[in-house]
C-alpha positions, 0 to 999 in steps of 0.5 A: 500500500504506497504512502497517499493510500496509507494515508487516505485510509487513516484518515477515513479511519481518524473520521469514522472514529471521531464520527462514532465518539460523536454519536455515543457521546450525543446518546448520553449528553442531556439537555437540563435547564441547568445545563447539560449532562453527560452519563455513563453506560451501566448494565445495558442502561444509560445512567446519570449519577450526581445531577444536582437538582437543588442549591440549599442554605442551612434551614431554608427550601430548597431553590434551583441550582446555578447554571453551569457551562459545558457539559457536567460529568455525571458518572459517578453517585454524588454525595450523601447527606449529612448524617452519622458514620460510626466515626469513618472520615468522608470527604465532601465527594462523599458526604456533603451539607451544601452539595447532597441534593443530587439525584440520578437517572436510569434510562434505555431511549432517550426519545421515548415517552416511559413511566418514571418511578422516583426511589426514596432511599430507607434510613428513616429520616435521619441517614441513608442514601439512594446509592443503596439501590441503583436502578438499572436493571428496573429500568430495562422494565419499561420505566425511567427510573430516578433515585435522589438524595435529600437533607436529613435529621437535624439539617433536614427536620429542626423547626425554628418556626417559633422563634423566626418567621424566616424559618418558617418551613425549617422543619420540613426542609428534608421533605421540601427537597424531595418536592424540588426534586419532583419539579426537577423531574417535571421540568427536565424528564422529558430529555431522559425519555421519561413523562413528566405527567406518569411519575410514581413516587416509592420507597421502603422503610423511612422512604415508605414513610417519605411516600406516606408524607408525600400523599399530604403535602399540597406542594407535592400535587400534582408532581406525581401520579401513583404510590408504592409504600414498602414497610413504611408504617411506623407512625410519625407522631410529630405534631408543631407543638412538639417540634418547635419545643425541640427546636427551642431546646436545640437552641438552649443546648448550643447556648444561642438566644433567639436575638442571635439566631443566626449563629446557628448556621456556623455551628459544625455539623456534628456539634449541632447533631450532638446538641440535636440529640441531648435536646431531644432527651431534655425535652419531647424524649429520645426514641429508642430502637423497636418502638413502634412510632417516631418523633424528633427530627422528622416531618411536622405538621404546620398545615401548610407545607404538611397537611397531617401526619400518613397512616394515621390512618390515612392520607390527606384527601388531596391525594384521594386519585392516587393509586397505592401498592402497599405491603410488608415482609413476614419477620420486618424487624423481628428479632429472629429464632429459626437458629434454635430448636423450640417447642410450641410451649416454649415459644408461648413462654415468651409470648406471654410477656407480650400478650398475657392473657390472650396468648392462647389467642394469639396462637390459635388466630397464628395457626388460623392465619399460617397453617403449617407454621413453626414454633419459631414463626410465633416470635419471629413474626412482624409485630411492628409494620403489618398491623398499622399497613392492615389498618392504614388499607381499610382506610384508605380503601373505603375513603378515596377514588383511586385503588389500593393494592395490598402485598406481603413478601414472604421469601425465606433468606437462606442466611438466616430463614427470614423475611426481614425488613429491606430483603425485597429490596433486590427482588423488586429492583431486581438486582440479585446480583448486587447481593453476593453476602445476602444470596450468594447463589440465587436459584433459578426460583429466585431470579423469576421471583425478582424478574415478576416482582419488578415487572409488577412494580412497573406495570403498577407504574405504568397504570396503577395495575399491578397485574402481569401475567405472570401473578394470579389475578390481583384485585384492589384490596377492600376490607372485605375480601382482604386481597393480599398477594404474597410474594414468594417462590410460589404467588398466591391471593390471600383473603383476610388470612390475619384479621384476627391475629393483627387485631391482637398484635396491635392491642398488645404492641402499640400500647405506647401510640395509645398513652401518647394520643390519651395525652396530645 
């Protein structure tokens, strides 16, 4: 080949090589109203990690974020939001107070026009992060899929509203930012492949109850369309008196006077959280782990930004229209006892501490509700979430428009022989191999466990109907036929199985949730 030839062809080389550059990189560079956005390719999916969806200040809502030129790189999370490490040091890549308003997007067309589903990440309301949960391979169901991160305990819930006007939504900042990021999604989705006008909002744990929250916030309407609420019935007791007492408390303990208010915003993150939490022991008192509500740094009531509180034992009816999949797992956050023999006597022993003179009761409305069950079952069963999710169903199933689909996930880890709380997580992202600790070897029922369940999730997204083909037909849950679809290796309906067993659960387990309401 002589030297113009060589040439030649290196250039037509050099020409379809920027050519090709050129169009992968025109696929994953978006268009926002801030700016543009570059991706990165992840399991077959288009994915934009760390797009800024808001600027905060300390205390105050959320605003849009600054406009930026060129093309920002998004391929890799953004930072968490302040919270508590156990003591590991995280840069401000990693953990950030003025730049953890960031969300990502999952997506496979970018001219198309899908549902999207909004995840908010579990934690309560005080830690976590949506890189728990990428949404990759929920996105190839037909979906855009977004996951945000959003301020936290005492940066994202202290209520000064008592002492200033300027800090009138202070307590409800955390929550706020998740309104932001709906508008985010309303204004630019559209550029993803996403409609803005089919969003579903959902989560699990303190994300289930960040749904709930949601169902009540009037700023939210409209921003979304359906709501999926995974073991996320622990009720927020919160109302403002107790929030803005918190917040005057936080002030005595960092010795501030209400003249002097903004020194607040110079105190150190993890001074403030400690004066935070020695506040809330001198004042409305500290939650202990296992208790069956919350209070504190959490969502507040004012009757502006936060109508009510969820589940108690509905929603607000301004989101009468709003679909909602609702459920549980078996065990959630039962301390478990499948790693020991036990006799039925032996675990009535233990049961009679909780529920004395209606034991018997209780395991005869057990065996009623579980035939088959084990000794262990008895004690390792939910007592926290399915009572109050039964009771928030009949609600919210007599009360409003739209339909309530009811559910309980009852696979058995090979680990520790439980259904516990978060174990759906891999199998409605579908994301089994993500898990390699928790299932180190899924079998073949496994991965179409999590292929039907993410596929129902998405169908629910799509139109409010978790039906597929794959699940036994699936009708909208009424107190009466008490329609429950349990997610197993084998799908199954079942009608009212436990009405009697959870009536005796909540007698005896909420007893606190009823002193607190004889006294507020």
């Amino acid at each position: 080949m002589n030297k113009k030839r060589t040439a030649f062809c290196l250039a037509i080389l050099l020409l379809a090589t920027a050519t090709a550059t050129a169009q992968s990189d025109n696929l994953t560079v978006v268009k926002t109203k801030s700016g543009k956005v570059s991706g990165i390719t992840q399991e077959g999916t288009m994915a934009f990690l760390g797009i800024p969806y808001a600027k905060v200040e300390r205390f105050m809502p959320p605003q849009t974020p600054d406009r930026w030129k060129g093309v920002k790189p998004c391929d890799h999370w953004g930072p968490q939001a302040m919270q508590q490490t156990g003591g590991r040091q995280l840069s401000e890549d990693e953990m950030s107070e003025k730049n953890s308003c960031v969300l990502n997007v999952w997506t496979t067309d970018l001219k198309a026009h899908k549902p999207v589903m909004l995840w908010l990440h579990g934690g309560g309301f005080d830690s976590g992060t949506s890189a728990w949960n990428p949404g990759m391979q929920l996105a190839k169901k037909d979906v855009v899929v977004v996951s945000i991160n959003h301020r936290l305990n005492i940066l994202g819930f202290l209520d000064l509203s008592a002492v200033s006007p300027k800090y009138k939504y202070s307590g409800n900042v955390g929550m706020l930012d998740v309104v932001k990021a709906l508008e985010w999604i309303r204004d630019n989705i559209r550029n993803f492949g996403g409609n803005p006008d089919n969003v579903t909002v959902f989560g699990e744990s303190g994300g289930g109850g960040k749904v709930g929250t949601l169902l009540c916030m009037p700023k939210a309407r409209g921003l979304f369309h359906k709501a999926i609420i995974m073991s996320g019935t622990i009720l927020n007791v919160n109302n403002h008196e107790m929030t803005q007492t918190l917040g005057k408390a936080v002030l005595k303990e960092l010795g501030i006077g209400e003249n002097e208010l903004e020194r607040i915003n110079d105190v150190p993150y993890q001074e403030l959280y400690n004066a935070g939490q020695r506040a809330m022991a001198a004042s409305i008192g500290t939650r202990k782990p296992g208790t069956p509500m919350m209070w504190g740094f959490g969502p507040t009531p004012d009757g502006e930004t936060l109508l009510q509180q969820p589940f108690q034992p509905g929603f607000a009816d301004i989101s009468s229209n709003i679909p909602i999949l609702i459920g549980t797992t078996f065990n959630e956050l039962q301390r478990l006892q499948y790693n020991r023999e036990m006799t039925v006597g032996e675990a009535r022993e233990q049961l009679l501490k909780t529920f004395g003179g209606d034991t018997d009761a209780y395991i005869s409305a057990f065996d009623k509700a579980w035939p088959g069950h084990t000794p262990q079952d008895l004690v390792s069963i939910d007592w926290l979430f399915r009572p109050k999710t039964l009771i928030t169903a009949d609600a919210i199933a007599t009360s409003r428009q739209a339909d309530t689909y009811l559910y309980m996930f009852t696979w058995r880890s090979p680990v520790n022989n439980g259904s516990v709380h978060g174990h759906e997580l891999k199998f409605c992202f579908n994301t089994l191999h993500h898990s390699p600790n928790e299932l180190p070897h899924p079998t073949d029922d496994d991965l179409q466990l999590a292929d039907i369940m993410s596929s129902a999730w998405a169908q629910f997204a799509h139109n409010g109907n978790p039906n597929i083909g794959a699940l036994p037909a699936w009708q909208p849950y009424t107190p009466e036929n008490g329609e429950m679809m349990v997610f197993d290796h084998r799908r199954r309906i079942l009608n009212n199985p436990d009405r009697d067993l959870q009536q005796i659960i909540n007698r005896h387990c909420f007893r606190q949730l009823d002193e607190f309401r004889k006294t507020h």
